[in-house]
LOGU-738249 format. One record per residue (C-alpha): residue in three letters; x, y, z; residue number from 1. Coordinates in nm, 4 decimals. Each point is the difference from the previous one (the first is absolute). Layout:
REM LOGU-738249
@r->ALA u->X v->Y w->Z k->NUM;
...
REM end
This chain:
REM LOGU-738249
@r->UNK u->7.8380 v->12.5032 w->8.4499 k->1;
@r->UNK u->0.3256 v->0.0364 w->-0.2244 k->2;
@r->UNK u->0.2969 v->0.1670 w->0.0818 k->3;
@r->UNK u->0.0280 v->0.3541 w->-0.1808 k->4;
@r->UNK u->0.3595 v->-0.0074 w->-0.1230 k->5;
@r->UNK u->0.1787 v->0.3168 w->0.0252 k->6;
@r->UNK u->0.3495 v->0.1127 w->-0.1092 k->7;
@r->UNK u->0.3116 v->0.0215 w->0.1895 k->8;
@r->UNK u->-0.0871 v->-0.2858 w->0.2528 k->9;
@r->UNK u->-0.3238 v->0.2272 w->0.1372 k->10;
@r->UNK u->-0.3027 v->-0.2522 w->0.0084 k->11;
@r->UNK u->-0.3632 v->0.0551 w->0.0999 k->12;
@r->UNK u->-0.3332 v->-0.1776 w->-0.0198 k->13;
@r->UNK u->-0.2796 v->0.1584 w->-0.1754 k->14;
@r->UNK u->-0.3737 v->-0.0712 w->0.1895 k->15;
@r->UNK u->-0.2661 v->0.1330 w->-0.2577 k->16;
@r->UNK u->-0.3776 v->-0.0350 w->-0.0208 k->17;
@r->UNK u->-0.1891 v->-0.0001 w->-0.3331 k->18;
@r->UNK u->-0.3512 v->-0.0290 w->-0.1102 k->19;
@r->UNK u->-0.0216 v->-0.3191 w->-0.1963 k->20;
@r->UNK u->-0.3356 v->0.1854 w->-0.1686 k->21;
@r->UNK u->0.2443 v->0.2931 w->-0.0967 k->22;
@r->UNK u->0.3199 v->-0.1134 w->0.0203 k->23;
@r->UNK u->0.0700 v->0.3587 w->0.1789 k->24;
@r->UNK u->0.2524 v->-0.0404 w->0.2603 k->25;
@r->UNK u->-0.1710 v->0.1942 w->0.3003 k->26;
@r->UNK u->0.3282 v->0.0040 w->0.2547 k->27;
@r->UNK u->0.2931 v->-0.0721 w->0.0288 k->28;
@r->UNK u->0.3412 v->-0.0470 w->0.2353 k->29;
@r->UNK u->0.3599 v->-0.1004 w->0.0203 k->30;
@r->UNK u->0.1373 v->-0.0931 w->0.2404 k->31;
@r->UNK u->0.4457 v->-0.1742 w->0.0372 k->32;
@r->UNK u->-0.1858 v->-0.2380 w->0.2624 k->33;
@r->UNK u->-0.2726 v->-0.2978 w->-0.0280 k->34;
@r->UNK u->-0.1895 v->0.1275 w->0.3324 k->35;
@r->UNK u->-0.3345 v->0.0329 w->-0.0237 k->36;
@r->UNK u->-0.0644 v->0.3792 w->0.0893 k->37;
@r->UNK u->0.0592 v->0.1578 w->-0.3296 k->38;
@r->UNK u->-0.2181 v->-0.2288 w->-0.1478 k->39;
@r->UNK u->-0.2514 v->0.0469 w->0.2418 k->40;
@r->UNK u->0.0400 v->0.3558 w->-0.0390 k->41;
@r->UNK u->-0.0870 v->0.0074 w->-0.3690 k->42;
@r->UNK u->-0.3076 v->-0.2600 w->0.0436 k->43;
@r->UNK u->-0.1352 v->0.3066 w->0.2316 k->44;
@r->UNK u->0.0904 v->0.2279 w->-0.2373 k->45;
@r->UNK u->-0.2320 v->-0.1585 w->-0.3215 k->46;
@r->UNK u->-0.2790 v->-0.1259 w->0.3091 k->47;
@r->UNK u->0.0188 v->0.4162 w->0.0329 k->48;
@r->UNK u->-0.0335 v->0.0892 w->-0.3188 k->49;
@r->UNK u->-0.1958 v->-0.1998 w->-0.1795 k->50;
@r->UNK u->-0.1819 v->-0.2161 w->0.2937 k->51;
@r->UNK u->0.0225 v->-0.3363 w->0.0987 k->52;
@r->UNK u->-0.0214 v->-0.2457 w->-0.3211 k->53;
@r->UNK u->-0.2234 v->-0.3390 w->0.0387 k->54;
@r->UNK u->0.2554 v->-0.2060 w->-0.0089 k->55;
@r->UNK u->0.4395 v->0.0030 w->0.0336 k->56;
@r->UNK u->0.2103 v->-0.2423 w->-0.1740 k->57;
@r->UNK u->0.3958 v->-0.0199 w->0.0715 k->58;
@r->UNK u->0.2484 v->-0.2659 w->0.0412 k->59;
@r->UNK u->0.1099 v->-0.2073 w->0.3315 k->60;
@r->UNK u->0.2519 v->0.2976 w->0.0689 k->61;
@r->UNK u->0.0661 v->0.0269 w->0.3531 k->62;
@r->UNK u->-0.1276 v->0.3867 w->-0.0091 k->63;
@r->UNK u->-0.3537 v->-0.1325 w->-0.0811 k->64;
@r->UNK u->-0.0525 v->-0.2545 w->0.2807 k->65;
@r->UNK u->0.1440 v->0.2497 w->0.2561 k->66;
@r->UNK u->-0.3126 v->0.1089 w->0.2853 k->67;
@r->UNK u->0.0395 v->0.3721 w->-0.1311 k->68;
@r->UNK u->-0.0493 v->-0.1042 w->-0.3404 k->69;
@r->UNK u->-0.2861 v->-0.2227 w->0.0328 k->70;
@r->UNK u->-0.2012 v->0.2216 w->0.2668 k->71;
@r->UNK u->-0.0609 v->0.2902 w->-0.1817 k->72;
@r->UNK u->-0.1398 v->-0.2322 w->-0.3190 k->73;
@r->UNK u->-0.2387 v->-0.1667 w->0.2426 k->74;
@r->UNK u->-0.1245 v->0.2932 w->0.2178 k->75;
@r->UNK u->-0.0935 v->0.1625 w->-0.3977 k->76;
@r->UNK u->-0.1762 v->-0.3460 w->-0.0608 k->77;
@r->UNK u->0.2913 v->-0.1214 w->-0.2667 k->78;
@r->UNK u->0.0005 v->-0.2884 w->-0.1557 k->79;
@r->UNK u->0.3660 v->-0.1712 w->0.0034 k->80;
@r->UNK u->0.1140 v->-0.2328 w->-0.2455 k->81;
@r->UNK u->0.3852 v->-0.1000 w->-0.0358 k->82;
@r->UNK u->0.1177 v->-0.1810 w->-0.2844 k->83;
@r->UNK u->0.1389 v->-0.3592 w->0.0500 k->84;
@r->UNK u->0.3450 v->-0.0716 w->-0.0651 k->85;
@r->UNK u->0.0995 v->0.0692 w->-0.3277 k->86;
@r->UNK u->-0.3028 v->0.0885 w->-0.1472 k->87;
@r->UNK u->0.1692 v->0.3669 w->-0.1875 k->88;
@r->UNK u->-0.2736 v->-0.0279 w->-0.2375 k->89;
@r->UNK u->-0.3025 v->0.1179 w->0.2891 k->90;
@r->UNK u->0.1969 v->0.2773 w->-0.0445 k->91;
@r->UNK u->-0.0095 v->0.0391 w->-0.3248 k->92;
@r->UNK u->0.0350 v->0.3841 w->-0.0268 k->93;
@r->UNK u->0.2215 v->0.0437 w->0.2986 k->94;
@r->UNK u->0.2739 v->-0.1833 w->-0.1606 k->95;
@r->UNK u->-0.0731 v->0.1887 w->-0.3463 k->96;
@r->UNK u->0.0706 v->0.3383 w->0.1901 k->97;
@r->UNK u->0.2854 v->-0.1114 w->0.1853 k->98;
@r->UNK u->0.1235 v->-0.0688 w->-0.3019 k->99;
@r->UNK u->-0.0622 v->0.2940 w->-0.2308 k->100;
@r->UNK u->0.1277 v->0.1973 w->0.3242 k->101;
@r->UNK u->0.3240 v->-0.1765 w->-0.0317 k->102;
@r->UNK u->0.0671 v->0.0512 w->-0.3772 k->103;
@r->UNK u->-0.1440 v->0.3473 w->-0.0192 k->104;
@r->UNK u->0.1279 v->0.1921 w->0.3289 k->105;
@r->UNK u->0.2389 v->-0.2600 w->0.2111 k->106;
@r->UNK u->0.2145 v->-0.1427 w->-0.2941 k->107;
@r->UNK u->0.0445 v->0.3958 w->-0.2006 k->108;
@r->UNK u->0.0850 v->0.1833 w->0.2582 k->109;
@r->UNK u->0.2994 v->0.0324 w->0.2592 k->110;
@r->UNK u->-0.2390 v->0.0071 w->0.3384 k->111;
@r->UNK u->0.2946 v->-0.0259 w->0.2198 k->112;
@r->UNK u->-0.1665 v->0.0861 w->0.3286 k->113;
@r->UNK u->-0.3197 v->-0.0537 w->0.1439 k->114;
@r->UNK u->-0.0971 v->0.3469 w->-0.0532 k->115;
@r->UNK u->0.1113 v->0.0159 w->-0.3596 k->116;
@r->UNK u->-0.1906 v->-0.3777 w->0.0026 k->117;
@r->UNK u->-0.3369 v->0.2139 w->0.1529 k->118;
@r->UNK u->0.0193 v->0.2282 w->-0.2351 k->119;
@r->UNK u->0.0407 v->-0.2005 w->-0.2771 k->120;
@r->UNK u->-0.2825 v->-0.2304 w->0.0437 k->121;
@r->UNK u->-0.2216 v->0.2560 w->0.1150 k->122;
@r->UNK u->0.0273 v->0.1947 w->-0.3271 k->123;
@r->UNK u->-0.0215 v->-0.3217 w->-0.2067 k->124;
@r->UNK u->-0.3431 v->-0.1033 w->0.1787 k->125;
@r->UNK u->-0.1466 v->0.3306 w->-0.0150 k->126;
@r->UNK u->0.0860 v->-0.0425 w->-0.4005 k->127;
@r->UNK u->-0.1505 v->-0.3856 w->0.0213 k->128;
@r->UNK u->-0.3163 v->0.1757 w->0.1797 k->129;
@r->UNK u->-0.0876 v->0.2951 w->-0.2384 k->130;
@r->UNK u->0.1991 v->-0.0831 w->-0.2963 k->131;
@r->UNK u->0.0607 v->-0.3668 w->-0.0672 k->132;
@r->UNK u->-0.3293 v->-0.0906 w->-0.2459 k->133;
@r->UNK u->-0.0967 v->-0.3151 w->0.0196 k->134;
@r->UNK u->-0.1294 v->-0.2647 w->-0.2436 k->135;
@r->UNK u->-0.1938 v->-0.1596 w->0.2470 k->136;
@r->UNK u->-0.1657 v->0.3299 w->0.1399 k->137;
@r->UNK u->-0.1556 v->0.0997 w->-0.3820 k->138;
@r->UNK u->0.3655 v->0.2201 w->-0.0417 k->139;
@r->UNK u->-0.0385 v->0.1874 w->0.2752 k->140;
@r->UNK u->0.2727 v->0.0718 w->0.3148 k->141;
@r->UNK u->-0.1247 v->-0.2118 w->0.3401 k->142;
@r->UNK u->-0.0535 v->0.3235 w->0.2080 k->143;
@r->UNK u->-0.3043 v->0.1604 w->-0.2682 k->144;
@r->UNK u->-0.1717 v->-0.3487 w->-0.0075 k->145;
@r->UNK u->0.0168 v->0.0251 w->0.3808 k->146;
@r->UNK u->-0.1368 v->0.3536 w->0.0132 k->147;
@r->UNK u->-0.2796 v->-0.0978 w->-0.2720 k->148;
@r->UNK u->-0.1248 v->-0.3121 w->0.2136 k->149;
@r->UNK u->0.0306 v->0.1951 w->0.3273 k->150;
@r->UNK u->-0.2314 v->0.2746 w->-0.1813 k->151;
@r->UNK u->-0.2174 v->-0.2890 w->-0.1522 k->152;
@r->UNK u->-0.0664 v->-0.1849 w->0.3745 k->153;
@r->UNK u->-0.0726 v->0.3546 w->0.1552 k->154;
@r->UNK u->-0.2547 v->0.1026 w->-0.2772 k->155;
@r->UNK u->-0.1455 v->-0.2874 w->0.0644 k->156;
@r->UNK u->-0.0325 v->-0.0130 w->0.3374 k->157;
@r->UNK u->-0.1750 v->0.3835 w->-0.0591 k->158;
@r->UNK u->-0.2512 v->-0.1935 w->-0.1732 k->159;
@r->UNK u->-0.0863 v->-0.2652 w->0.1907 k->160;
@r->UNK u->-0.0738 v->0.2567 w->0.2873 k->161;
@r->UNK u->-0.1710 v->0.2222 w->-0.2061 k->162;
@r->UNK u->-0.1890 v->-0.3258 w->-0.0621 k->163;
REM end
């Protein structure tokens, strides 16, 4: 997990979950220290949200080995995979966002605090989410190709039971 670099000496650490499917980023945290609760705290956020996913790929951060990390994956039958030492590209579209993030919202603007850094980011994901088109989704934002498979997987559920 990179640093987030903020102005004026103010850093933070940004803990985000996407859908590799959608690339939608589905939650989100900062946090100015590298324990694991805010982390933790948006893994239960998205595991909320959206449900459990099969399987949850980070790094060998010391957040994602931590007891109140790891429990919560199991006890929602989670997969865990961690990539090996240097291997950035398993995370292929992690480290694409990070950087976009960067350019686009970190590097423009003057987020001097980390409630000006909050802010900031928040607004630019939301934008990434329901804005953003992407090649690589037909040229459409992550957060309608996420609404149109979520539709797609219920009507088809419908129909298997009405099967």
């Amino acid at each position: 997990m990179p640093p987030l670099i903020v102005q004026n000496q103010a850093n933070g650490t940004l803990a985000h979950f996407m859908d590799w499917h959608t690339r939608t980023v589905l939650s989100w945290r900062i946090s100015n220290t590298l324990e694991a609760d805010f982390c933790v705290e948006a893994l239960n956020e998205a595991i909320h949200k959206f449900g459990p996913p099969e399987i949850m790929n980070t790094d060998q951060g010391s957040q994602f080995t931590t007891f109140a990390w790891t429990d919560p994956l199991r006890r929602s039958g989670v997969r865990i995979s961690m990539d090996g030492k240097g291997r950035d590209l398993d995370n292929i579209f992690i480290e694409r966002l990070w950087r976009t993030l960067k350019y686009e919202c970190v590097y423009m603007h003057a987020l001097g605090t980390g409630t000006e850094a909050k802010a900031g980011v928040g607004k630019w994901i939301e934008f990434f989410n329901r804005e953003r088109l992407k090649a690589a989704l037909g040229g459409e934002p992550p957060a309608v190709v996420n609404w149109l498979r979520k539709d797609k997987t219920q009507t088809d559920q419908q129909e298997q039971r009405a099967a």
